[in-house]
C-alpha positions as CSV (number, residue, x, y, z in Angstrom):
1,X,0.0,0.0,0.0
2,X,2.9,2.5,1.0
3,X,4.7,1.7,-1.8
4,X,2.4,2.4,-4.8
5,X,1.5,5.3,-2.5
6,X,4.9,7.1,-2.7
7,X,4.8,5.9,-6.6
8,X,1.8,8.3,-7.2
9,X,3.5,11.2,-5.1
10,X,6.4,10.7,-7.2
11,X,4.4,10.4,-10.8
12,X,2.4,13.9,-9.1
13,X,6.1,15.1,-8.4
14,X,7.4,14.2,-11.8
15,X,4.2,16.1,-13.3
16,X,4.2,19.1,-11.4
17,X,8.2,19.9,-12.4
18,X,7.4,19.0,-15.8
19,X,4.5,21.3,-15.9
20,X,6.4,24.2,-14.4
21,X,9.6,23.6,-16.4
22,X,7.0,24.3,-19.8
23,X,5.0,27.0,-18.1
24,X,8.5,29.4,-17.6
25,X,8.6,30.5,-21.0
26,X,5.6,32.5,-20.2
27,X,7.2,34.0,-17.3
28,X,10.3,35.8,-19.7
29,X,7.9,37.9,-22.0
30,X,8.8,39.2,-25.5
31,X,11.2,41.2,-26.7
32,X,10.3,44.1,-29.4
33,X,12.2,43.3,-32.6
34,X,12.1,43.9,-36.3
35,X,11.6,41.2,-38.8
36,X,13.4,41.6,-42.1
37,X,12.7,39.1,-45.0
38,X,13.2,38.5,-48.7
39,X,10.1,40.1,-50.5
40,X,10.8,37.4,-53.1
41,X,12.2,34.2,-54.3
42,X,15.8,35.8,-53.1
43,X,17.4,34.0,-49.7
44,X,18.5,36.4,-46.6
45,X,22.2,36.0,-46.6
46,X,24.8,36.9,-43.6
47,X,25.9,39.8,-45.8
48,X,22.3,41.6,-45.2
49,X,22.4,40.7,-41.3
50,X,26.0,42.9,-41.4
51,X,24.8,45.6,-43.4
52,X,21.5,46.3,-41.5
53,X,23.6,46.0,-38.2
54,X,26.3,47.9,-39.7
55,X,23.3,50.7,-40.6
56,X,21.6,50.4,-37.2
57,X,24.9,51.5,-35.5
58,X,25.8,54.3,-38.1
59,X,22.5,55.8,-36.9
60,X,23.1,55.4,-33.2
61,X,20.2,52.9,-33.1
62,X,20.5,50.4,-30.1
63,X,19.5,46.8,-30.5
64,X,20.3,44.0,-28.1
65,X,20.8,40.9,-30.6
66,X,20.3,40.5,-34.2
67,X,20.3,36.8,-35.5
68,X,19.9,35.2,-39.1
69,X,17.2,31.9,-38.5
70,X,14.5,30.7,-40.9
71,X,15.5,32.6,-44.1
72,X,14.6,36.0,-42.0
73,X,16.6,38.3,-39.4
74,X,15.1,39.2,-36.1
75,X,16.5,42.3,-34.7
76,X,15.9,42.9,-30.8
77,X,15.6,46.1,-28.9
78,X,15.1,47.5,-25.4
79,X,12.3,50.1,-25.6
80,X,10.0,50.9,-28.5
81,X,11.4,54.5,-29.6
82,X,14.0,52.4,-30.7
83,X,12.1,49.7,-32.6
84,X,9.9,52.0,-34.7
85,X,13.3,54.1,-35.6
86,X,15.0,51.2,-36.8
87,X,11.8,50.1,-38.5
88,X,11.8,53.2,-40.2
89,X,14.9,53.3,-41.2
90,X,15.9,50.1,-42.6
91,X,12.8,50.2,-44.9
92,X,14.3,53.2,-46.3
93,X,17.8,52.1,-46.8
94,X,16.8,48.1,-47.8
95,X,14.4,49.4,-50.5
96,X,11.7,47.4,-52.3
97,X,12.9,44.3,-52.2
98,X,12.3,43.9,-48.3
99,X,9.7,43.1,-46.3
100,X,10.1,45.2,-42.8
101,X,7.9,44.7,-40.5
102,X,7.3,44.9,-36.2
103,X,7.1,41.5,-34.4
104,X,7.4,40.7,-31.1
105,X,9.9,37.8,-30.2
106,X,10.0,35.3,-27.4
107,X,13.1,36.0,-24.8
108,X,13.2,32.3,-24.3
109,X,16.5,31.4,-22.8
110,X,18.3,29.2,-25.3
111,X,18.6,25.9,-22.8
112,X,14.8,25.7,-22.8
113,X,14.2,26.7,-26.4
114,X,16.5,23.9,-26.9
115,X,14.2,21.6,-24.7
116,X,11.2,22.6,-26.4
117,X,9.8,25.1,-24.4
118,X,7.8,28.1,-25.9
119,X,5.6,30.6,-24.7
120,X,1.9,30.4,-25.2
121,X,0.5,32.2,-27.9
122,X,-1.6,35.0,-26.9
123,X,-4.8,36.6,-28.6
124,X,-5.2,40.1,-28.5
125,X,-7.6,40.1,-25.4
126,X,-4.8,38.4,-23.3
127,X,-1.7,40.1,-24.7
128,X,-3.8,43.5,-24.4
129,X,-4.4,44.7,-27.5
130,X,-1.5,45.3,-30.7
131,X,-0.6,48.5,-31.9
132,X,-0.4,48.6,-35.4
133,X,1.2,51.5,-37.3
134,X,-1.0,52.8,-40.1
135,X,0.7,54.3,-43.3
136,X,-1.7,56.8,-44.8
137,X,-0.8,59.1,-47.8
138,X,-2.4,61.7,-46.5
139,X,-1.8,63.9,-49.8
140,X,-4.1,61.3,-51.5
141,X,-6.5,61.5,-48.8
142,X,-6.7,64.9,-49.2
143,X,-7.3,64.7,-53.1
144,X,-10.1,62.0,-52.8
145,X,-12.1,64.6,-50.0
146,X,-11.9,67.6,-52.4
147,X,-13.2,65.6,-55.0
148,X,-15.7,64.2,-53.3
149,X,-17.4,68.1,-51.8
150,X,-16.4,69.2,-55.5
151,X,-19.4,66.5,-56.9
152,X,-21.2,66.8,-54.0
153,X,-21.4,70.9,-54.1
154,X,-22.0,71.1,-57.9
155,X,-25.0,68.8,-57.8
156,X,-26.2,70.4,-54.6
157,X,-25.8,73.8,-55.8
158,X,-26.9,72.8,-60.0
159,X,-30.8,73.2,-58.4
160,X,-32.2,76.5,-59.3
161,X,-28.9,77.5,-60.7
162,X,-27.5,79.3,-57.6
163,X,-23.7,79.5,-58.8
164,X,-21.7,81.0,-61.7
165,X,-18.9,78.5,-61.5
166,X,-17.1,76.4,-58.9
167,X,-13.4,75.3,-59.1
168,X,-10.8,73.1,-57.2
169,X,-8.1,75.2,-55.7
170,X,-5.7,73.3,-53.9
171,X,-6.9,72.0,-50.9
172,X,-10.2,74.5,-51.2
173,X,-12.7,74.9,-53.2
174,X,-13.7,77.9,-54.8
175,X,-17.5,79.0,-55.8
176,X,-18.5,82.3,-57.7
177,X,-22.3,83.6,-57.6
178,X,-24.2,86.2,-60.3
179,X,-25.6,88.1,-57.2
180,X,-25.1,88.2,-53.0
181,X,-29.1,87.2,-52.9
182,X,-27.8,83.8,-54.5
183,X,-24.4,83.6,-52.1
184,X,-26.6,83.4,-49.4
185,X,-29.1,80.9,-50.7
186,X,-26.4,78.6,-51.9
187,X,-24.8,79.2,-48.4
188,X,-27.3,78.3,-46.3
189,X,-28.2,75.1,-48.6
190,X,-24.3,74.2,-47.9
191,X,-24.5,74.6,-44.1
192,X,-27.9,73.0,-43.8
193,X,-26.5,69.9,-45.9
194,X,-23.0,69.2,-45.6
195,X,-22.6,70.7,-42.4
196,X,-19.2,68.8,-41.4
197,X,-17.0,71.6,-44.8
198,X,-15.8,74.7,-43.5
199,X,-17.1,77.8,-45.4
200,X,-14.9,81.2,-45.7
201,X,-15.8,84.4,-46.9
202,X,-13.3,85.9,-49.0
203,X,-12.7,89.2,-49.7
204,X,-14.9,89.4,-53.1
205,X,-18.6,89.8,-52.1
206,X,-19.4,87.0,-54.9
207,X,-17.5,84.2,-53.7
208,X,-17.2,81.5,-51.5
209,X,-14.2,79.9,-50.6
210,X,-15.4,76.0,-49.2
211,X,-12.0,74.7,-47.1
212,X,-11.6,71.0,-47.2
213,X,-9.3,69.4,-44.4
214,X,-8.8,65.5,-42.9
């Protein structure tokens, strides 16, 4: 009886260290790191991990490791001003034929990577949310609002004929009337309608300068 008792303390035992041994690559978090790989058929050679360290420490960038695994480099850094610089810059100097993105990267010591140990994958609820960094060309933004009010305002203001012409002037819009009385007609159809433009009053008593921002 005693002995198949201290048999199933010792299985328990075994179990428990086990279990704990594979839970610690939970406890060493993630590093932030940038991820560089081949936007094509082209492998990752050494020769790009010593050029992007090489430009990482011509800029005065920090990292803590960079490392060449899985046809891709992972470079690792200590604070996120840091990360987003390098991201930044290496995009610039690798060019087109690079894929550079943000990653986070187990700090798994390598003795337990070795033994299989990796951290849990986390969704966003649990690892709190991801930040990603939105690229927006805000010049073409800008374009695609102005054209929209432009259509918008002509076939708003086309009804009963209320303006002499309206143009696109850079980032504004431009609108000329016959008379005041049909100004203030068309500008009070303008505000009562698209409420969210902003509308200026230039110095000529016939016009209407419409500003478009994002």
């Amino acid at each position: 009886m005693n002995h198949y008792s201290g048999l199933r303390n010792a299985l328990i035992a075994f179990f428990l260290l086990l279990s704990a041994l594979y839970a610690l690559p939970n406890i060493f978090g993630s590093d932030l790191a940038v991820q560089v790989s081949s936007a094509g058929d082209a492998a990752i050679e050494q020769s790009d991990l010593t050029k992007i360290t090489a430009t990482l420490k011509q800029k005065n960038i920090q990292y803590k490791s960079a490392a060449l695994s899985n046809r891709r480099i992972l470079v690792r850094f200590g604070d996120n001003a840091s990360q987003l610089s390098a991201k930044d810059l290496l995009k610039t100097e690798l060019g087109r034929n690079y894929v550079v993105a943000l990653n986070l990267a187990p700090s798994v010591p390598q003795w337990l990577d070795s033994l299989g140990g990796r951290a849990m994958s986390l969704g966003l609820d649990l690892r709190g949310g991801v930040h990603f960094l939105l690229e927006v060309d805000m010049q073409a933004v800008l374009a695609m609002s102005i054209d929209k009010y432009y259509n918008e305002l002509r076939t708003l203001l086309r009804e009963g004929r209320l303006y002499k012409s309206i143009k696109k002037e850079g980032d504004s819009i431009a609108i000329r009337f016959k008379t005041l009385e049909l100004k203030d007609k068309a500008l009070a159809r303008i505000k009562s309608d698209i409420s969210d433009l902003i509308v200026l009053e230039t110095g000529d008593q016939d016009e209407l300068l419409i500003q478009v921002g994002i």
